[in-house]
C-alpha positions in Angstrom: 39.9 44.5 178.1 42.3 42.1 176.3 43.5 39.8 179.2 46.6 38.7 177.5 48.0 42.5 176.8 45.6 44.6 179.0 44.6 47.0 176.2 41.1 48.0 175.5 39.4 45.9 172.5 40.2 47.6 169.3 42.8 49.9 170.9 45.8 50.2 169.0 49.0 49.0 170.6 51.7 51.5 172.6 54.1 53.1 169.7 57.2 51.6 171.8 55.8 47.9 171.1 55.4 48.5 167.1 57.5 47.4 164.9 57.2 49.7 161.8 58.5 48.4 158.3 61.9 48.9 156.8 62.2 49.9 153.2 65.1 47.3 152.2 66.2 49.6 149.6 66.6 53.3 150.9 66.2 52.1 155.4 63.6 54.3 156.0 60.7 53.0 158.2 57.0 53.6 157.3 54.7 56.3 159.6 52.5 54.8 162.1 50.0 54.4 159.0 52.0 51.7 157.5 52.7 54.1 154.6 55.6 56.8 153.1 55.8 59.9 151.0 56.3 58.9 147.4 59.1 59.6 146.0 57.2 60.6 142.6 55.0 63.0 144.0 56.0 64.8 147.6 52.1 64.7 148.1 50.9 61.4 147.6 51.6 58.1 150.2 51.7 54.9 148.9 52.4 51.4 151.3 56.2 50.0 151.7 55.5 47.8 148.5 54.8 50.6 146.0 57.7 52.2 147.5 59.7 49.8 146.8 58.8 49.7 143.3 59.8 53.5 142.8 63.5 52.9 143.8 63.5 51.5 139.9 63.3 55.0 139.2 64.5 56.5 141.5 67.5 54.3 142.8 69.5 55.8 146.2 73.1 55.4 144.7 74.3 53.2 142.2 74.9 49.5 143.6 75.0 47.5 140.3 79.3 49.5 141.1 79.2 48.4 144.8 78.2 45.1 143.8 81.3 44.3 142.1 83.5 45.4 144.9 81.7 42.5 147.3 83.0 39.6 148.4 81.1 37.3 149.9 79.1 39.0 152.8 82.4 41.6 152.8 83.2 44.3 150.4 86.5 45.2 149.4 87.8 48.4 148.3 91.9 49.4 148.5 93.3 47.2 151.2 90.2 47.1 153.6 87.2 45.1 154.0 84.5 45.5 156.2 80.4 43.9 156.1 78.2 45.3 152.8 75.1 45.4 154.7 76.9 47.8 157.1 79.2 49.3 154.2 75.7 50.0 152.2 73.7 50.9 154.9 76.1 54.1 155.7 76.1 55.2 152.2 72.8 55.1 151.3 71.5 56.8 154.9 74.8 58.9 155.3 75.1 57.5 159.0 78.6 56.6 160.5 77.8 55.4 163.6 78.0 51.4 164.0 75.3 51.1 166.7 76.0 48.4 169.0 78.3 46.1 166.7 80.9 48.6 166.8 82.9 46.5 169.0 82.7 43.6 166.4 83.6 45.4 163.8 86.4 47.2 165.0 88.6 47.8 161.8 90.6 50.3 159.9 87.3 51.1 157.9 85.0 52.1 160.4 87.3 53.7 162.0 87.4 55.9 159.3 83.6 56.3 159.2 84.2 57.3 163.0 86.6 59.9 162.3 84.7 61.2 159.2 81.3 61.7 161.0 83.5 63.7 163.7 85.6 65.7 161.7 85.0 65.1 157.8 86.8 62.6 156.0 89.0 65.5 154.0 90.2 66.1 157.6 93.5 65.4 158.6 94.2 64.1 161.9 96.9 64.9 164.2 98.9 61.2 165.1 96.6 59.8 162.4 98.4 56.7 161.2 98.9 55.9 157.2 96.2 53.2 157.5 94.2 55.3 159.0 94.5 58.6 156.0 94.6 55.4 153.5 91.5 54.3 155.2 89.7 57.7 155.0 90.7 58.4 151.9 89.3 55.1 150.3 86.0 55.5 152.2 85.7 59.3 150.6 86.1 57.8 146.7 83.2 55.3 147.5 81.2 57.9 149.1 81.8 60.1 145.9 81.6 57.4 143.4 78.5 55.5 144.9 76.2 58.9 145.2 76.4 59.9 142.1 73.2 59.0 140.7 71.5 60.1 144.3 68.0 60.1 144.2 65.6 62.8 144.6 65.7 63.7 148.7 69.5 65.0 148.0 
């Protein structure tokens, strides 16, 4: 027995104390084997790094656009600017929810993503404020423009 972590020599560590990798591209984390399902072939696994490599053909959306819409650490689009990282990380995963930074963040923007993940973001409100449909309605063109060259998991 280890005497620093009380496991058995050779025994692999608890799944709640692993940290699995992050694709920096696409967000998704590896399986316990350290590798993913390539996205060439459903049947095949490769390791995070060849992975990462198949995003240059199969990219999740198109970012060379969202680039030019950043400021900074910020992107811009109508009147509203919220964090890329955050921005990009909805769009390519589809999630709205802002986790614990929520609070932080608390803008007209994800807002929006709030109200879209509860009720659509074609949805109109009742005691919505203009900001708010702006909002929406700004967040829905991204959405639309960034996914248009989605790659092959839909």
């Amino acid at each position: 027995m280890c005497s620093r972590c009380g496991l058995r020599y050779g025994e692999p560590p608890p799944l709640t104390a692993r940290r699995l990798a992050e694709c920096p591209v696409c967000y998704r984390t590896t399986d316990d084997d350290g590798r993913m399902v390539s996205l060439e072939n459903r049947v095949r696994r490769v390791h995070i790094a060849e992975h990462i490599d198949e995003h240059e053909r199969f990219p999740v959306g198109d970012d060379a656009w969202l680039e030019t819409m950043r400021i900074n650490d910020r992107i811009r689009f109508g009147s509203w600017e919220a964090p890329y990282d955050l921005v990009r990380r909805y769009l390519v995963t589809g999630m709205y929810d802002a986790g614990r930074e929520r609070l932080a963040l608390h803008n007209a923007i994800l807002r929006a993503m709030s109200h879209g993940e509860r009720h659509g973001l074609g949805t109109e409100l009742i005691g919505e404020t203009e900001e708010g449909r702006a909002a929406r309605t700004a967040l829905a063109e991204v959405m639309e423009r960034y996914h248009r060259t989605r790659g092959p998991w839909g």
